[in-house]
N, C-alpha and C positions, 0 to 999 in steps of 0.2 A: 585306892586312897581317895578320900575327899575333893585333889584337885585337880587326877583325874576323872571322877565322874563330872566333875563339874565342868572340865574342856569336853567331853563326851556332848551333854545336854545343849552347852554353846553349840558344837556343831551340828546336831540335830534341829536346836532353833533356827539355826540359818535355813536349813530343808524346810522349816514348818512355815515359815516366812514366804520362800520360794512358790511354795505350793499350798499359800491359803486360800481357800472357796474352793476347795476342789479334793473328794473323796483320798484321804492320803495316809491312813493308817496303813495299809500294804507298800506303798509308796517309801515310809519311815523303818519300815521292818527290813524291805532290801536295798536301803542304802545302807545301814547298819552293818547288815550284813554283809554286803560288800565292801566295807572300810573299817572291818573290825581290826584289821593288821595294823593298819593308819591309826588305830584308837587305842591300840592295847601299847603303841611302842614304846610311851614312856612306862608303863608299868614295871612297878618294881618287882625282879624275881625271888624275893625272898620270902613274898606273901607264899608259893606254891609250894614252897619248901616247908613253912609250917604245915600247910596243909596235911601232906604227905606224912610229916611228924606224927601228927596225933592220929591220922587212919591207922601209922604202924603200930602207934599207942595199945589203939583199940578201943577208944572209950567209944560206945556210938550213942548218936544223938535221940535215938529214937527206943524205949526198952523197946524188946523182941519179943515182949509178953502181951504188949498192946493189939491186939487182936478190931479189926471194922467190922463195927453197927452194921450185921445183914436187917434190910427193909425187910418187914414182916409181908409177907404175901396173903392177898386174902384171896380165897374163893370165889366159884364165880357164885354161889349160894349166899354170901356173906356179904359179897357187892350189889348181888339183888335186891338185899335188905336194906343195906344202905342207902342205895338209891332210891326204896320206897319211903324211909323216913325222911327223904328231902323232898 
């Protein structure tokens, strides 16, 4: 919910605060991580239960026909050329 991420961001600002001028993105990743129990506790359990709903459903979010763009490979003959025309 909305006013938990928003106690989330509070608490991480206080870390940002703590540790400004000083390298802290790894810094902000494992406090997080170690007070994810502290941060999830008001969370509501009903959110996990729809979740689980619609997986049984079965709709999925993604078609399975959608196939990834393979990068065309050139030659090493075809990079030679390239690079003379540059």
């Amino acid at each position: 919910s909305s006013a938990i991420k928003q106690s989330i961001l509070d608490k991480l600002m206080v870390e940002v605060e703590a540790n400004l001028g000083t390298a802290m993105t790894y810094t902000l990743f494992e406090y997080a991580k170690d007070n994810k129990e502290f941060f999830m506790e008001n969370q509501p359990v009903n959110t996990v239960t729809s979740v689980s709903n619609s997986i049984a459903i079965g709709t999925p979010d993604v078609p399975a026909s959608k196939k990834k763009d393979k990068k065309e490979q050139l030659s090493k003959t075809q990079k030679r050329k390239l690079a003379d025309k540059t």
